[in-house]
C-alpha positions as CSV (number, residue, x, y, z in Angstrom):
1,X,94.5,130.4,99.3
2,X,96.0,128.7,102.9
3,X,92.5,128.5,103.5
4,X,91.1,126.7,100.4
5,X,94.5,124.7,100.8
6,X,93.7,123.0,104.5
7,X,90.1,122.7,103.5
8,X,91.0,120.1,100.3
9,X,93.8,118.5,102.3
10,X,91.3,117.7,105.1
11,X,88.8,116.2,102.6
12,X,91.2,113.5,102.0
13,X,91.4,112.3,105.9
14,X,88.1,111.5,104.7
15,X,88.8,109.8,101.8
16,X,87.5,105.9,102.3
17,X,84.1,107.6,103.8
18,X,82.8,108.8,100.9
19,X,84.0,112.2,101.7
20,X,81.2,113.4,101.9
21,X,81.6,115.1,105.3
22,X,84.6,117.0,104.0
23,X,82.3,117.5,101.3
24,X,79.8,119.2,103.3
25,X,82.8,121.6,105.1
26,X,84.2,122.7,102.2
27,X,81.0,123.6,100.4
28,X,80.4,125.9,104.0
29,X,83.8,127.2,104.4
30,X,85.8,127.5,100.7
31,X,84.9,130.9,98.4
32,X,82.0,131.2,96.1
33,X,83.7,130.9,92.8
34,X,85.2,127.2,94.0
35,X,82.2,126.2,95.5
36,X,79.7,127.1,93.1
37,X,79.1,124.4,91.0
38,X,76.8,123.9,87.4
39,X,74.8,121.2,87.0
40,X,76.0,118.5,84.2
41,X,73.7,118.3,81.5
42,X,70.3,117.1,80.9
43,X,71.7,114.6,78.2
44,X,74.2,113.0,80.3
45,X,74.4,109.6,81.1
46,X,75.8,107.2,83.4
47,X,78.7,105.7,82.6
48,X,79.1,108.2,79.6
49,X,83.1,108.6,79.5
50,X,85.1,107.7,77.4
51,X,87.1,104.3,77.8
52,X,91.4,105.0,79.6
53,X,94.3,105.4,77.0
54,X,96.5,102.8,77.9
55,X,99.3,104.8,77.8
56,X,98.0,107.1,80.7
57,X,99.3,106.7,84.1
58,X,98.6,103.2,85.7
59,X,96.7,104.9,88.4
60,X,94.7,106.6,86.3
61,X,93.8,103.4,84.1
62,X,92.9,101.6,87.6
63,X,90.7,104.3,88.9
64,X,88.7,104.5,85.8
65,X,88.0,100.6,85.1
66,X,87.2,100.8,88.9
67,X,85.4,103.9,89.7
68,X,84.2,105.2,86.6
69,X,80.6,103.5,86.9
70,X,78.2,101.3,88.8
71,X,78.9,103.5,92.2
72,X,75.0,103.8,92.4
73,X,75.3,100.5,93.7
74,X,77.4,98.3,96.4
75,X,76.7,95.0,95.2
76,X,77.6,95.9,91.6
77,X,80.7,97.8,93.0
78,X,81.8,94.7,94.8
79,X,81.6,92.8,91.4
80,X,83.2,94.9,89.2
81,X,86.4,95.3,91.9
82,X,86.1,91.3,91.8
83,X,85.9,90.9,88.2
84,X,88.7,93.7,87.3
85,X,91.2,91.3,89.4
86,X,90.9,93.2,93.0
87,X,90.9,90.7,96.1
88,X,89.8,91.8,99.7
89,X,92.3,92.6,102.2
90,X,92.3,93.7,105.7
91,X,93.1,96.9,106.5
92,X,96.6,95.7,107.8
93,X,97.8,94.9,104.9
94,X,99.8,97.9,104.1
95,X,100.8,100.3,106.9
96,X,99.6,103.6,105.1
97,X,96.3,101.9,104.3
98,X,95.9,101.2,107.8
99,X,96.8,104.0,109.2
100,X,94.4,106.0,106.8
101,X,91.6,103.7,107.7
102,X,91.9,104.5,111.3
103,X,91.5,107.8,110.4
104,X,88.7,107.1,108.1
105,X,86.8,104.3,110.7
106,X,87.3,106.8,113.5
107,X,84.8,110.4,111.3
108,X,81.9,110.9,113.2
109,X,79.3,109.7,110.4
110,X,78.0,106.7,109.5
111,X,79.5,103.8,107.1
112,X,77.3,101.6,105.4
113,X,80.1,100.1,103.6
114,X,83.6,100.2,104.0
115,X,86.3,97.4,102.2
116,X,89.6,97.5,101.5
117,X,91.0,95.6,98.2
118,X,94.5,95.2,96.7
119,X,95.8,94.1,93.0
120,X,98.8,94.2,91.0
121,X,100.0,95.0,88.1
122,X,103.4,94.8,86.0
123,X,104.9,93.9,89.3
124,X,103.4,96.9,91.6
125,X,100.8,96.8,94.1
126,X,97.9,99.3,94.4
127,X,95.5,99.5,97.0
128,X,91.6,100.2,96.5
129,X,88.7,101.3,99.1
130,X,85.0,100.8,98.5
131,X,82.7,103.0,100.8
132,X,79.1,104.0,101.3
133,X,78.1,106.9,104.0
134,X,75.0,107.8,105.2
135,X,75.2,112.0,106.4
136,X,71.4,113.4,107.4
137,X,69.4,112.4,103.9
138,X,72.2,111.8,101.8
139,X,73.5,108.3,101.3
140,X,76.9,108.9,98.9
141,X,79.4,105.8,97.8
142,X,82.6,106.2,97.3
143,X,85.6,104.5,95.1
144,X,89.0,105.2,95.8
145,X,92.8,103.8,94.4
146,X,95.9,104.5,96.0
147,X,99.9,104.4,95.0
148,X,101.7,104.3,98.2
149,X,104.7,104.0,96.5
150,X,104.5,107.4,94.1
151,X,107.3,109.7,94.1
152,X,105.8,112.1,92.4
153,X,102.8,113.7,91.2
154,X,102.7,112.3,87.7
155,X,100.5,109.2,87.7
156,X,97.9,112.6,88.7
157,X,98.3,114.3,85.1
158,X,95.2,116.4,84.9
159,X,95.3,116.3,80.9
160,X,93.9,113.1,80.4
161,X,91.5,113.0,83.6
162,X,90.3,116.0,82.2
163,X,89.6,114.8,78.6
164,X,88.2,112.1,80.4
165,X,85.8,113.8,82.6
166,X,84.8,116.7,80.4
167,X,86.0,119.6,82.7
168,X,88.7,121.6,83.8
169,X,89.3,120.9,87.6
170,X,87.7,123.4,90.0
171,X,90.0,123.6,92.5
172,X,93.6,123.1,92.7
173,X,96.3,123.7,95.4
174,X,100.2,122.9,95.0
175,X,102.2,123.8,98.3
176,X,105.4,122.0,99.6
177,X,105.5,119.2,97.2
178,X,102.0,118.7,98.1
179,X,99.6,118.3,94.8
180,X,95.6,118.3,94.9
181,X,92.9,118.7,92.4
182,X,89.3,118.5,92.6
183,X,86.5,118.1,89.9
184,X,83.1,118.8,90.6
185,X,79.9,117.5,88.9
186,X,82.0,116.3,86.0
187,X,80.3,116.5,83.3
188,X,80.7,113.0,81.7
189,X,79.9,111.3,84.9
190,X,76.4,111.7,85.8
191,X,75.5,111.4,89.4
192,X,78.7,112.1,90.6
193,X,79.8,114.6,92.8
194,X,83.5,115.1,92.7
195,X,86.3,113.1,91.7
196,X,89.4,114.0,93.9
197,X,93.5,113.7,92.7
198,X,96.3,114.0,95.5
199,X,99.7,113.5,95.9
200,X,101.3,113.8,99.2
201,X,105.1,113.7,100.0
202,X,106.4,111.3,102.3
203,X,106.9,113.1,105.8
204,X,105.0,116.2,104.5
205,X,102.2,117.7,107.5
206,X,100.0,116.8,104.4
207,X,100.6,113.0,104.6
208,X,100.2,113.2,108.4
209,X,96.8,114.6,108.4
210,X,95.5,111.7,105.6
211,X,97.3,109.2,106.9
212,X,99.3,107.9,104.2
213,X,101.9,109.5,101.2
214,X,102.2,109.0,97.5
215,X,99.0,109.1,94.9
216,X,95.6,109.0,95.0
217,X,92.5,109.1,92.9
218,X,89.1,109.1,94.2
219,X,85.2,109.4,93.2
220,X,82.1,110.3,95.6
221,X,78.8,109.0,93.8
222,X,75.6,110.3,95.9
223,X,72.4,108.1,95.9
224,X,70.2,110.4,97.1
């Protein structure tokens, strides 16, 4: 279990790269019965799931009118973000997204696309990342939304993500406040490859290795 448990917090230092070099570790390094993975089903289609309750989590709400389709594509990702109310912003514009996209600029593989965004809502801010990665043959693109300011581990509630994806998660580690989940191939989300939930508490050795605490919710789509 300590193993699995640095294995899925390192995926999230690379979180705004697609993760799909954490990806490619974990698959190596975590046990068979986490790893292993079924195919989703021949009658799946993109952008099958079902629309967000709007009396989910915020978060959760965001990350699905943001991530939950058109990944296969960076234009049409870059649209939808505009269209949902996201506006571009530098990576300085909050000091935990800046200091978790100098971790994610500096990974060894190589970006095709990589864009910050910001919106609010009732008041709060939220932060978004766009990404695309190119790793050997594999091109994956990635969508990800972030609560710096979460507390807590709710706006993460894994009833209604999975209701909404169609699986149970496949991995989950809770340890020192620390909160992460992972589903893989999700069903009711063809083409992609995992969608990631994390909380990390402020000035936990979690949140130092990602570079930033609170919530997060994030999808890697792969191209080819």
């Amino acid at each position: 279990m300590k193993r699995l448990a640095v294995q899925v917090i390192m995926c999230w230092a690379a979180l705004a790269v697609g993760v799909l070099a954490a990806r490619v570790a974990v698959a190596q390094t975590v046990s068979a019965p986490v790893a292993a993975t079924a195919q989703p089903a021949a009658s799946a289609k993109p952008g099958a799931a079902k629309p967000h309750d709007a009396k989910a989590s915020p978060l959760i709400g965001l990350f699905k009118d943001l991530c939950g389709s058109d990944l296969q594509d960076v234009a049409a990702m870059k649209a939808k973000a505009k269209r949902l109310g996201w506006a571009t912003v530098a990576d300085t514009a909050h000091a935990e997204l800046a200091s978790m996209l100098k971790i994610s600029r500096s990974t060894p593989v190589e970006k095709t696309h990589l864009q910050a965004y910001a919106r609010t809502l009732d008041g709060q801010r939220y932060f978004a990342v766009l990404s695309g990665v190119k790793a050997r043959d594999i091109t994956a693109h990635g969508c990800y939304v972030y609560d710096f300011a979460a507390s807590d581990a709710k706006p993460l509630a894994a009833k209604p993500l999975t209701a909404w994806l169609g699986a149970k998660p496949r991995s989950a580690v809770f340890k020192d406040g620390t909160a992460t989940r992972v589903w893989h191939l999700p069903p009711n989300l063809f083409g992609y490859a995992k969608v990631l939930g994390g909380f990390f508490p402020a000035g936990s050795a979690a949140a130092k290795k990602v570079g930033f605490d609170g919530a997060t919710l994030g999808a890697t789509f792969v191209v080819k």
